[in-house]
N, C-alpha and C positions, 0 to 999 in steps of 0.2 A: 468802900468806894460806892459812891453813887449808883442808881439802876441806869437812868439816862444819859449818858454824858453828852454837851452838846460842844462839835468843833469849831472850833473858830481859827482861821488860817492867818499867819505866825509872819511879818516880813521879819527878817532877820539881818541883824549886819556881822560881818564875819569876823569884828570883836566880840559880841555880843554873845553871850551863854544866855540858851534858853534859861536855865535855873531861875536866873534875873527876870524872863520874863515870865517865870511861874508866879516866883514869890510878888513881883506888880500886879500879878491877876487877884493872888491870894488878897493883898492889901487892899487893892479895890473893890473887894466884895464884900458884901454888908453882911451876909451869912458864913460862916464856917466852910473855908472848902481846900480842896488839895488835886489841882489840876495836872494831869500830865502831858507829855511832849512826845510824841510820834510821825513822822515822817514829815518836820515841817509844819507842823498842828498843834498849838494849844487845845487837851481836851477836856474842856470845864465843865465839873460834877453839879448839876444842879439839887435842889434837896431832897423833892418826894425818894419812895423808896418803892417799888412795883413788888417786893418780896424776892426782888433777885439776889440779896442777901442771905437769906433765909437759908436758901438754893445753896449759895457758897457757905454758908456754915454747915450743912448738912455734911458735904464732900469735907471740909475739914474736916470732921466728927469723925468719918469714915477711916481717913492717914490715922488721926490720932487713936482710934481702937484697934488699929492694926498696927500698934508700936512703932509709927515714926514721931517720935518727939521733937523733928525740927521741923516740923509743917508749923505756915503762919499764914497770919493776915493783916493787910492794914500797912505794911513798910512798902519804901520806895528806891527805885532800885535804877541804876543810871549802865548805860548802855554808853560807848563810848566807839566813835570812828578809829582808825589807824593812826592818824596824826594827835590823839589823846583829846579832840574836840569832843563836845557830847551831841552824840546821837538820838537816843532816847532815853526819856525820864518816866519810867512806870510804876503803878503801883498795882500788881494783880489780883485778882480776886482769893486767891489761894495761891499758897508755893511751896515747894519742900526745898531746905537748905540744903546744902551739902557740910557746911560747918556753923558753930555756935561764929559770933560774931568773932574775930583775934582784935588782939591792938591793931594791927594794918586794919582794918574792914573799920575799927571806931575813927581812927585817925581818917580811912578815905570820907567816913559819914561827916565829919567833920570840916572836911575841906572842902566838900558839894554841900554844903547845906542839908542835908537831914538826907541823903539819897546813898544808898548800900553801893557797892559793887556789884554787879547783875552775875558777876561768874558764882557767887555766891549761890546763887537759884541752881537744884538738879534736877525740879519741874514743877513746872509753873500750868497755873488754870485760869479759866475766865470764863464768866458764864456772862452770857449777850443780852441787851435789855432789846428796847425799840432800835437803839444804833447798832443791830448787829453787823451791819460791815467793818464798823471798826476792828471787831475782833476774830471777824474773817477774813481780812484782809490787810490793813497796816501792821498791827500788832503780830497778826500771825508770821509776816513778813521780817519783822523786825527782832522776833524770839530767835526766829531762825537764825539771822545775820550775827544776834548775838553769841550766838552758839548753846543756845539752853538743850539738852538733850532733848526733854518731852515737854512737849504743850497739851494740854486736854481742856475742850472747847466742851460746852454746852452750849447750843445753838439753838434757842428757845422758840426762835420761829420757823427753824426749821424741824422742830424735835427732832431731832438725834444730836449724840452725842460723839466727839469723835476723840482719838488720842496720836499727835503726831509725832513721830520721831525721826534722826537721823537727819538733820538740820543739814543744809547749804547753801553757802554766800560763794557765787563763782565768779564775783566781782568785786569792785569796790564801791557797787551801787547797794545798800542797802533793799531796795524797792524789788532787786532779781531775787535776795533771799527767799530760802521755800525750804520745805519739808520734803524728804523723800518717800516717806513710808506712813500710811496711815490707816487706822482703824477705824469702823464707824458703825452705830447702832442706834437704832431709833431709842428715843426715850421710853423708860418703861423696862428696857432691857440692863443688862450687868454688860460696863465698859470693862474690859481686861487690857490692863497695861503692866510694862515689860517688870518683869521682877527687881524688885524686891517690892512691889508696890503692889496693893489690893486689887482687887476685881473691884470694882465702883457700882452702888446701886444706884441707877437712874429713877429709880421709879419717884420722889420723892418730885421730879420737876414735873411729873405729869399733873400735878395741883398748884403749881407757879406760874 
């Protein structure tokens, strides 16, 4: 995913699946891109790259020497309200699965257009470019409401780095979702999050 994303706000009609209005954005752009959907928000990846990738292959690197073989990157993963509408359409910067993909999870990719089940995700990352509110706040909102156990932010402008757990939607407003429990450490230092998952070396974003 892009380092910048920029949003552009979404009118929606309530036949309308945002999906439809990704894949119009997709076709209308003369460059290669893969927009996602959060709180009401088209949010489209423009091209440069600031090295915040870099940053998320590092942290992948990290899952994958420490033996989880289901950490990715690069899939899209759809978030869906009570009434089975879709909520949000993401694509994280890093995630750890909880299973290899089954027939159900190809057959749902198929029936949304290229976008996974989100219960599939057991934690998900995102390291923040210049838009860090995005993933300080919609997104973070929106992990929660989906019920993803742990989120781990890099927060580049604010160095530190945090790991949140123990999600809650006490409504049926997505936007109240939140975290109950969270860790945090300036950059530079080792994030520890809940087992079975590595101690995380930050230091790697103090040159990004």
């Amino acid at each position: 995913m892009s380092a910048e994303p920029i949003m552009e706000p979404v009118m929606t009609q309530t036949q309308q699946d945002p999906i439809d209005l990704l894949i119009a954005i997709e076709e209308a752009s003369t460059t290669p891109i893969r927009p996602e959907y959060v709180e009401g928000m088209a949010i489209v990846p423009p091209a440069p790259n600031d090295n915040h990738n870099d940053g998320a292959g590092e942290l992948f690197f990290q899952f994958r020497v420490a033996g989880h073989r289901l950490v990715g990157m690069g899939n899209g993963y759809r978030a869906a309200h009570k009434d089975g509408t879709t909520m949000a359409l993401l694509i994280p910067d890093f995630y750890v699965r909880r299973r290899r993909p089954s027939e159900l999870d190809d057959s749902y990719l198929k029936a949304h257009r290229g976008w996974y089940p989100i219960d599939m995700i057991a934690l998900v990352g995102e390291v923040t470019s210049t838009n860090h509110e995005t993933d300080t706040g919609p997104k973070l909102r929106t992990y929660a409401a989906a019920g993803v156990p742990i989120y781990v932010l890099i927060n580049r402008n604010t160095k530190t780095a945090h790991c949140y757990t123990a999600p809650v939607f006490p409504g049926d407003d997505p936007k109240e979702a939140y975290y109950d429990a969270e860790s945090k450490v300036g950059l530079g230092n080792p994030l520890v999050l809940p087992a079975p998952y590595p101690t995380l070396d930050t230091a790697p974003f103090l040159d990004n």
